[in-house]
C-alpha positions as CSV (number, residue, x, y, z in Angstrom):
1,X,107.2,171.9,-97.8
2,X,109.7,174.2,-95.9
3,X,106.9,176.9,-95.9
4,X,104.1,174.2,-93.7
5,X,106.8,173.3,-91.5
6,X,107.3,177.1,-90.4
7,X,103.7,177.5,-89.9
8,X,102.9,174.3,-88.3
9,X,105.7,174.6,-85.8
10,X,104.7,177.4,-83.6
11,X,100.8,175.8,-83.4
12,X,102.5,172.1,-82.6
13,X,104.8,173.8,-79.6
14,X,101.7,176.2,-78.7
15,X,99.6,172.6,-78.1
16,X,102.9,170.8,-75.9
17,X,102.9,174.1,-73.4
18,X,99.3,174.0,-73.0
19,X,99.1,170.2,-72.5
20,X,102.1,170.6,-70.1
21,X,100.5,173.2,-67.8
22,X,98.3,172.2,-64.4
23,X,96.0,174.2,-62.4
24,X,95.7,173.0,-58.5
25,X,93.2,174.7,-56.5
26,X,92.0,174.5,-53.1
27,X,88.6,175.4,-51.3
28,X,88.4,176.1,-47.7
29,X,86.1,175.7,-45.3
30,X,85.5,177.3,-41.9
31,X,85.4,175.8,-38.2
32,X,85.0,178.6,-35.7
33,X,83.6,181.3,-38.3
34,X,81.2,182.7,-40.7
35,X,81.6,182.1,-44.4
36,X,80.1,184.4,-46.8
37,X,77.6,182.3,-49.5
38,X,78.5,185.0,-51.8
39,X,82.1,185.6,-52.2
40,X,83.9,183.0,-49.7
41,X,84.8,185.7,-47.5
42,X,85.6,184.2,-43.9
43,X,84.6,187.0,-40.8
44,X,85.2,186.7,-37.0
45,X,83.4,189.0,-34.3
46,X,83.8,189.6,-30.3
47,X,83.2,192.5,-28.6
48,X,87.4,193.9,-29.2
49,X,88.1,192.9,-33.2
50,X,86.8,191.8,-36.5
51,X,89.2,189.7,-38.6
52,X,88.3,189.1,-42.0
53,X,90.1,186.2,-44.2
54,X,90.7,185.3,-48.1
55,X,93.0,183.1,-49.4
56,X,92.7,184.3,-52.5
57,X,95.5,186.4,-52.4
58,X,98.7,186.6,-54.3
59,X,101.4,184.8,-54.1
60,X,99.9,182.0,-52.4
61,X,99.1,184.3,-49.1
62,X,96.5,184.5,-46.5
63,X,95.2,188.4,-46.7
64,X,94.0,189.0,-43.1
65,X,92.6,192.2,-41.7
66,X,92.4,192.7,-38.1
67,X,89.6,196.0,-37.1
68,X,89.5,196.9,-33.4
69,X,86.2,197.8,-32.5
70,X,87.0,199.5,-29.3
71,X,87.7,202.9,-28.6
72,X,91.1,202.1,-26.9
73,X,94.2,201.1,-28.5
74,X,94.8,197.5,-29.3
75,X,98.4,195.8,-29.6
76,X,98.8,193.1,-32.1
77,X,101.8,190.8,-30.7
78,X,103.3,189.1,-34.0
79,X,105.9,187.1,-31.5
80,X,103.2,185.3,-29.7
81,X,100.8,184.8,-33.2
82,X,101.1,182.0,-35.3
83,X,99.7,180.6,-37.9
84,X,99.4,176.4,-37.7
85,X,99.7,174.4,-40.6
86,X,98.8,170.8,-39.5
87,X,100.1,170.7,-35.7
88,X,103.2,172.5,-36.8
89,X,103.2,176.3,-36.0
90,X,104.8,179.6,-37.8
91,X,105.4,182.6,-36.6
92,X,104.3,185.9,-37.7
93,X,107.3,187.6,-36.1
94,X,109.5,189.7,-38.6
95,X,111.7,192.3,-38.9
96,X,110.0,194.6,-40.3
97,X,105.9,194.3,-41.1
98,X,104.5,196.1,-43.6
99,X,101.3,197.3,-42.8
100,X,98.2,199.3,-44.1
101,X,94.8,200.5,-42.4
102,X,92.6,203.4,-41.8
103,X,91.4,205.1,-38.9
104,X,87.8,206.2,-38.6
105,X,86.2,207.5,-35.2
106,X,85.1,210.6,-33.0
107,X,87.5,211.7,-30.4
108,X,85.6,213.8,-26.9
109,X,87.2,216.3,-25.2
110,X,87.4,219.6,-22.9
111,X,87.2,222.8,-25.5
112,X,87.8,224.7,-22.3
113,X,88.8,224.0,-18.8
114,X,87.7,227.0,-16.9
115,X,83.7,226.5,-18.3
116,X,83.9,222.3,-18.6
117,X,82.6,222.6,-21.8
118,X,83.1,219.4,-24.3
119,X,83.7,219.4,-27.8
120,X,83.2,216.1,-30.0
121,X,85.4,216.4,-33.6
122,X,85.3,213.4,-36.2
123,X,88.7,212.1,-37.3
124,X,89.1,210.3,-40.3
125,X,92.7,209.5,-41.8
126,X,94.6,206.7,-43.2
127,X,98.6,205.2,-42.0
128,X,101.2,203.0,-43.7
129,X,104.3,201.7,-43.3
130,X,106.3,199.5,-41.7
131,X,106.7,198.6,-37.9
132,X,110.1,199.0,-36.5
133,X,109.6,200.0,-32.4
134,X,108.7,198.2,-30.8
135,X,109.5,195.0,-32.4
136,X,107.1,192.3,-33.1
137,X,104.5,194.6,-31.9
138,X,101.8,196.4,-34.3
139,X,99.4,198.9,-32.8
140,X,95.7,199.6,-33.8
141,X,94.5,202.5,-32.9
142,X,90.9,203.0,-31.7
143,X,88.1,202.2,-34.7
144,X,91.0,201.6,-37.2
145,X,92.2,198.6,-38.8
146,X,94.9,196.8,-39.9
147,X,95.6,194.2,-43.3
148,X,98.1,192.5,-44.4
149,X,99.4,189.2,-46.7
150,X,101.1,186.3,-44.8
151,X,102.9,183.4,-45.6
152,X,103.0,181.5,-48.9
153,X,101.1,178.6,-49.4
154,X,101.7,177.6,-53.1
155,X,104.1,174.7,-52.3
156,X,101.4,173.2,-50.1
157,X,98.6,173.6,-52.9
158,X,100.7,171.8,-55.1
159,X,102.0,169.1,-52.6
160,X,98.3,168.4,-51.0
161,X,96.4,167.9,-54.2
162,X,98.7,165.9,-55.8
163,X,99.4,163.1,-53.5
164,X,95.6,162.7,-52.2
165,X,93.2,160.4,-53.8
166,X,91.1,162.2,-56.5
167,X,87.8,161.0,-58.9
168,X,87.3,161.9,-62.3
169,X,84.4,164.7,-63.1
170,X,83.2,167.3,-65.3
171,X,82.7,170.7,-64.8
172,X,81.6,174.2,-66.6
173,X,83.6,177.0,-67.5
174,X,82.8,180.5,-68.3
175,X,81.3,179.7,-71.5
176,X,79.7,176.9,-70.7
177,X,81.9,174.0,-71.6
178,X,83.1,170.8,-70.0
179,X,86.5,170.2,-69.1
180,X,87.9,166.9,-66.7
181,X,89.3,167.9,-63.1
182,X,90.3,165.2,-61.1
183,X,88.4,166.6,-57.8
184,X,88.7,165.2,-53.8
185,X,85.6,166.3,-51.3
186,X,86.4,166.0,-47.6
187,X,84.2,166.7,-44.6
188,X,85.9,168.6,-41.3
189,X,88.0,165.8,-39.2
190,X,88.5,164.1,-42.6
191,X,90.5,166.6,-44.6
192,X,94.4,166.1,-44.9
193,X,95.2,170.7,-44.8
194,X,93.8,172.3,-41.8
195,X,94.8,175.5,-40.5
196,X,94.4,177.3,-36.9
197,X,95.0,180.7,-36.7
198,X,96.6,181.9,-33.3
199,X,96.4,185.5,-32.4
200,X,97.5,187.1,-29.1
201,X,96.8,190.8,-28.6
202,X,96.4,193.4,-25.8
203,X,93.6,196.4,-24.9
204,X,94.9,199.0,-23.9
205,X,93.0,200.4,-20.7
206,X,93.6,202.6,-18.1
207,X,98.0,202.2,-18.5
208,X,97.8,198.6,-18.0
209,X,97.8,195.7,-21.2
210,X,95.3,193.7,-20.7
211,X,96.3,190.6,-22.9
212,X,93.8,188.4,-25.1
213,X,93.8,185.8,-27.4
214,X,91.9,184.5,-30.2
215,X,92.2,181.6,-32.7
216,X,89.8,180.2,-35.8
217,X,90.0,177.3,-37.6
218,X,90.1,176.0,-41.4
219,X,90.2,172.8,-43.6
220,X,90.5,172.1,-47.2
221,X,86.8,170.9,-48.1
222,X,87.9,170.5,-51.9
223,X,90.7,169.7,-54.1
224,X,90.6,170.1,-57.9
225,X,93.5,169.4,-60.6
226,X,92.7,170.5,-64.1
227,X,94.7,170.4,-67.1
228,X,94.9,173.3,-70.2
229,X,91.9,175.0,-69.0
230,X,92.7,178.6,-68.9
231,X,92.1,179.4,-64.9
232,X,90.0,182.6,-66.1
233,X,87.9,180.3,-67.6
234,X,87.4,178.4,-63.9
235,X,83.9,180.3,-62.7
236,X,85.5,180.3,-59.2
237,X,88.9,182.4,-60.2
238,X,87.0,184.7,-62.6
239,X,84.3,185.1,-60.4
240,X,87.7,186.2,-57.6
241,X,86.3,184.0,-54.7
242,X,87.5,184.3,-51.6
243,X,87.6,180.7,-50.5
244,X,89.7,179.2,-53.3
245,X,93.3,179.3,-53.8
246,X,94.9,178.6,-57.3
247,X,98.4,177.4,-58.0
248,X,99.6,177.8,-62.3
249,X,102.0,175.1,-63.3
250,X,104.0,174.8,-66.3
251,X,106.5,172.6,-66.8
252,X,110.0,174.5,-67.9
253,X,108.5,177.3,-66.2
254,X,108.2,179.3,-62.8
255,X,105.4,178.6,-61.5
256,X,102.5,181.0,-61.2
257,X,99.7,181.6,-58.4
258,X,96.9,184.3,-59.6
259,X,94.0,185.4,-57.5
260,X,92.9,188.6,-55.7
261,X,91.7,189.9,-52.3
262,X,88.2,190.8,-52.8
263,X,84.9,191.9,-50.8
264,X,87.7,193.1,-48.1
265,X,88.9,196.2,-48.9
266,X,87.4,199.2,-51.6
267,X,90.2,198.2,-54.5
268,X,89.7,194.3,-55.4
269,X,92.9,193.2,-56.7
270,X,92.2,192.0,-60.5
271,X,93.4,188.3,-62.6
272,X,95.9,189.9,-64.7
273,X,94.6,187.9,-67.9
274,X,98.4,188.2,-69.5
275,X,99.9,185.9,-66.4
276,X,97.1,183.0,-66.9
277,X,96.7,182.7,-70.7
């Protein structure tokens, strides 16, 4: 008898941790912007920058990379950027910013000033770091970009889809079984998360700053709560979409958020399978 107990005890505590556990997950949509089909990858062009989104980063951040187009230097101002989360507004301002990017152009110039003779070279190189002078100011040089994670959005996943009304429904996983998900579908105007993104910036031109400003919009189209379902097992986490943030939950436990930016940069970040089995 003592010998069932010890082997029935570990599979009856196994079962109460995975019944215990919730997945929350989000799906955003875009107002001002293009949406990839493909991956949920969210781009906006002018004529200066490119800024690409996913919010399927880690940690519960927004990955953002900012690309100036130009061939003058742009200045990012993080003071005067913010990032609003229904009407209230935070500020990308920090002490220190650490940044990545790469620089990728052709650079003109005089090979000698006595015959006016030019001489193009290609430049290609790559910067890191962090930001320190002057403050609350990152600069992009010309055809160079920079990315970066902001903000942590996990409290909000959790908060959000749990206190708005949700339906009963099935879905797939990965191997083609059902699994319940209490799921709410909201149109733009209607949805209770939306986002703007603020951004103020200058060009660089001729030794004067001549300032700019940009902002794009984003709602919550979906929420979804599931129970044990491993969230490798949710086609929209393995499949590392760019649209859809997860939020782990277990009670007893910290809580975990898993995802990865993806279709932005050469090295997609990977689920690590130990952190959501």
């Amino acid at each position: 008898m003592k010998k069932i107990t010890k082997v029935l005890m570990p599979i009856c505590c196994a079962f109460l941790l995975s019944a215990c556990s919730s997945n929350y997950l989000m799906t955003f949509n875009g107002g001002n912007l293009k949406k990839s089909e493909e991956n949920g990858t969210f781009s906006f062009n002018n004529d200066t920058i490119q800024i690409d989104y996913s919010f399927a980063g880690k940690e519960g951040k927004v990955y953002m990379k900012i690309e100036n187009k130009l061939d003058k230097p742009i200045l990012w101002d993080l003071k005067s950027s913010a990032l609003v989360i229904n009407n209230k507004a935070f500020s990308y301002a920090a002490e220190s910013v650490p940044i990545k990017g790469q620089i990728d152009g052709s650079v003109t110039g005089f090979r000698n000033k006595d015959l006016s003779t030019f001489s193009e070279d290609w430049v290609r190189g790559y910067f890191n770091g962090s930001i320190g002078l002057p403050k609350d100011i990152v600069l992009i040089p010309p055809h160079a970009y920079v990315d970066g994670s902001y903000f942590d959005l996990r409290n909000d996943v959790k908060e959000i889809t749990t206190s708005s009304k949700k339906d009963k429904v099935y879905m797939y996983d990965m191997n083609g079984k059902s699994y319940a998900v209490k799921l709410a579908k909201f149109k733009q105007g209607e949805s209770p998360y939306n986002l703007r993104n603020f951004l103020s910036y200058s060009v660089l031109s001729d030794g004067q700053a001549i300032s700019k400003t940009t902002e794009q919009q984003f709602y919550v189209e979906q929420l979804w709560q599931t129970g044990a379902v491993s969230l490798n097992n949710i086609i929209e986490i393995y499949t590392k979409r760019s649209d859809v943030m997860a939020y782990k939950e277990k009670k007893g436990q910290d809580a975990l958020l898993v995802g990865g930016v993806v279709a932005l940069t050469a090295a997609a970040v990977a689920i690590d399978d130990k952190q959501v089995n």
